[in-house]
N, C-alpha and C positions, 0 to 999 in steps of 0.2 A: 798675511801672517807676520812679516818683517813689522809691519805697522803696532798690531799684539805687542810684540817682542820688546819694541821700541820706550813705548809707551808705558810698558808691565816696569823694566828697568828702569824707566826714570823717576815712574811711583818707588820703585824701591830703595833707591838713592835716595829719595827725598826723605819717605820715611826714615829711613839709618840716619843721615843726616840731623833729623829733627830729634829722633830718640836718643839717638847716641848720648847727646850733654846733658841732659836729666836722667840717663842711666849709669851715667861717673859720677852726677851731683848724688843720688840717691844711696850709692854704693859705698862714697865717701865718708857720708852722714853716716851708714848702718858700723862702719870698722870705727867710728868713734864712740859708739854706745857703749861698750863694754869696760874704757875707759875711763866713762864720766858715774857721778856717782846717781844713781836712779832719780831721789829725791830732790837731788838740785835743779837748780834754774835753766843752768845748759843741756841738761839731759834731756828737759823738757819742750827746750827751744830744737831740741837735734830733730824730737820725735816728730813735732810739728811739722819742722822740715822734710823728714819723710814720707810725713801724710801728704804736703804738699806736693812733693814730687810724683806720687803712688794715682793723684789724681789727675796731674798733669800728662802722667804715661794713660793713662786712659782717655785722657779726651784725645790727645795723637794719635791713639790707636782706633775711636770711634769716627776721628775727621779722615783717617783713612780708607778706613772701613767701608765707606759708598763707594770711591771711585775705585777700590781692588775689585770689589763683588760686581763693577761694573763691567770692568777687563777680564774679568771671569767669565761674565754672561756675553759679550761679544766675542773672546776665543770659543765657547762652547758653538756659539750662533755658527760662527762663520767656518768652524770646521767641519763641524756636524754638516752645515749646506753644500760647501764644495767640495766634502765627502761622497755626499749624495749624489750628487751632478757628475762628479767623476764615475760612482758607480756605474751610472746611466748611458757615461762615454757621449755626457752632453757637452756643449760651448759654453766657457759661462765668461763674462766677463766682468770687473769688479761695480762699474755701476748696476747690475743685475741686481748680483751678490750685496750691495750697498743699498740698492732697492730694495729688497726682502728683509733683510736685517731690520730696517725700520721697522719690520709691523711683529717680526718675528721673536722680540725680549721678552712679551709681554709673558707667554706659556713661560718658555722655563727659567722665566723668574719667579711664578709663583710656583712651579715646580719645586724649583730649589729652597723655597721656605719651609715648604710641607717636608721633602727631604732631613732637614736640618733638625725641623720640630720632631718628626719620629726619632732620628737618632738618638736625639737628645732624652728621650722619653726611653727610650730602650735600653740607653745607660742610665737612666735612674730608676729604672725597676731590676735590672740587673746589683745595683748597690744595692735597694731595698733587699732583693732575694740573698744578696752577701750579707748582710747584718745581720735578716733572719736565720740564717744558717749559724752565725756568730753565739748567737743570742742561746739556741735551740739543742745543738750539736756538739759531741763530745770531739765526732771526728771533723768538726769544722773544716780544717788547712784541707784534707782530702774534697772534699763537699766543692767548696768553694776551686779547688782547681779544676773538677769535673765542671764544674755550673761556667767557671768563662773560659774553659775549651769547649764547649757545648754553645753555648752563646755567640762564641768568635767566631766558630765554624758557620751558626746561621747568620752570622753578620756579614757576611762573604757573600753568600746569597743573596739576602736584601740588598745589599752592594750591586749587584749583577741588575736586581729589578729596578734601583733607581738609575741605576744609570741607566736603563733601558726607556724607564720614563722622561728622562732629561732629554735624551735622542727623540722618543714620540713627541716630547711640549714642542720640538722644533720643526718636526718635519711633516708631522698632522695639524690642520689649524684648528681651535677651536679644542682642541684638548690638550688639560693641561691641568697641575694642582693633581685631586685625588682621581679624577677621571684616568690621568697618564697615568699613576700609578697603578692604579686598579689591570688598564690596556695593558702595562710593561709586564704584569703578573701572568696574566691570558697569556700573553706571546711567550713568555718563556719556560710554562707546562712542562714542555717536551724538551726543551734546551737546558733544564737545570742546573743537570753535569757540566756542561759546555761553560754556563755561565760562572759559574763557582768555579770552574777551572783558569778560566781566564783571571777574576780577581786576585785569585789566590798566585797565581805567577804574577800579574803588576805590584802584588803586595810585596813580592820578595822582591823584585825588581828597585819597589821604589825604595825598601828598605837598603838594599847594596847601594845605591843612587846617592842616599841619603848618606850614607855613610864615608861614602869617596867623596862627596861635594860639600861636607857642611863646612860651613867657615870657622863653626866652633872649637872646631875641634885643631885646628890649624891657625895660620895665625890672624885671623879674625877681619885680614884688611877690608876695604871698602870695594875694592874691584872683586875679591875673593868673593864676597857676599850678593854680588850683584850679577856675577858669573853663576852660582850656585842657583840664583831664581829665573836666570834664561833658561836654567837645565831643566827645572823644575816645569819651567810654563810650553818648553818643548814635550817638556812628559807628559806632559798635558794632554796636548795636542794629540801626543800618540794615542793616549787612552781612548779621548773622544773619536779618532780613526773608527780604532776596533771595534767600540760599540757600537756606531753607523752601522758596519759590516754586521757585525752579530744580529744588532737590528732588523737587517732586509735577510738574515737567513730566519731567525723568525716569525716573516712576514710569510716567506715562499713555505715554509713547512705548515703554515694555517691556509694556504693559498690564492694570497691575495699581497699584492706593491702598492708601494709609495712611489709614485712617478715623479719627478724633479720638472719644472718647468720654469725655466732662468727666467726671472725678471717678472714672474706674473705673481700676485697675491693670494698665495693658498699650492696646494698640493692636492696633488688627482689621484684618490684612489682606486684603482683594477686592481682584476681579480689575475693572477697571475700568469694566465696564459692570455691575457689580454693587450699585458705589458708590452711598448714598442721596444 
């Protein structure tokens, strides 16, 4: 976990570091616009300049972008597993845990695209359903608050079943993508409340979190900011706890474990009273 920690911090350093002087260069450029006159030459050199810059925060942000989603996919791996191992009140030790991990990215990484893709699909039919409301409706502003408290509320849910599936792509082999998803739904039938209870506390959680720890809001330094995403990537960690746990209580209420076996390739499922 120290190893996580280490690593997530000094991606994030690097990044701040790298964004930081093209986000002064850009800032600088945009407080001189209003000064210069549209149609002249320097207005048009400013603008240029900001497109330059606009594209330059994009390729840092897309050459980060693998290795963050990679220290993402190895805190989920490796807590989720010596989550599991601990439930079990097995032995594990980190070349076990370093053994597994190898084979074990592959689920919920493809997990995690199918995750990303639905969200992303569910806020743009949620905007679709805001516009037609716009378009349609006298009492729009009413409409429209009922439709994303209504929405938010199932998006808390769905929240409870992927993350349920990101738990399954790890700890079942061979499922993963829309299979886990499909499984995470199965198992959490009868845990719905439970499930949605939990999101809905880490949501407040993280929002208090977020709010005591942003660096924005305070004075912006570099150790401030790099404090604020240890916190983050330990929240993390807790989250992925919980749902391990939620997890195997969803297993024992359809009757049937996930057995943990350090260092071997794959996971044993029994039926629950079978479990050692």
């Amino acid at each position: 976990m120290l190893l996580v920690l280490t690593v997530y911090g000094l991606l994030v350093l690097g990044f701040n570091l790298t964004l930081s002087p093209v986000e002064s260069d850009m800032e600088s450029k945009a407080a001189l616009l209003p000064t210069e006159d549209p149609n002249s030459p320097e207005a048009e050199e400013t603008i240029n300049g900001i497109l330059k810059d606009v594209r330059e925060l994009l390729g840092i942000e897309l050459a980060f972008m693998v290795p963050f989603f990679i220290i993402s996919l190895y805190n989920l791996v490796s807590v989720v597993y010596s989550s599991a191992v601990t439930y079990h009140d097995k032995a594990l030790t980190l070349g076990a845990m370093l053994s597994d991990i190898k084979w074990a990215w592959k689920g919920p990484a493809i997990t995690s695209l199918y995750i990303a893709a639905f969200a992303m699909a569910y806020m743009f039919v949620i905007v679709i359903i805001s516009m037609l409301i716009i378009k349609g409706a006298a009492g729009a502003v009413v409409l429209i608050a009922v439709v994303v408290i209504l929405t938010s509320l199932y998006y808390l849910y769905l929240m409870a079943v992927w993350m349920v599936s990101l738990v399954t792509s790890v700890l079942e082999e061979d499922c993963y993508g829309m299979e886990a998803i499909k499984k995470a739904r199965e198992l959490t039938k009868g845990r719905r409340l439970q499930g949605f209870a939990l999101v809905l506390i880490i949501s407040v959680v993280s929002f208090v979190v977020v709010a005591l720890v942003n660096p924005k809001q305070a004075s912006g330094s570099m150790v401030q900011t790099v404090m604020a995403m240890f916190i983050g990537c330990l929240f993390k960690m807790i989250i992925f706890m919980v749902f391990t746990v939620f997890y195997y209580d969803c297993k024992k209420s359809s009757g049937e474990e996930v057995v943990v076996v350090p260092g071997t390739k794959g996971y044993t499922m029994l039926l629950a009273g079978e479990a050692v």
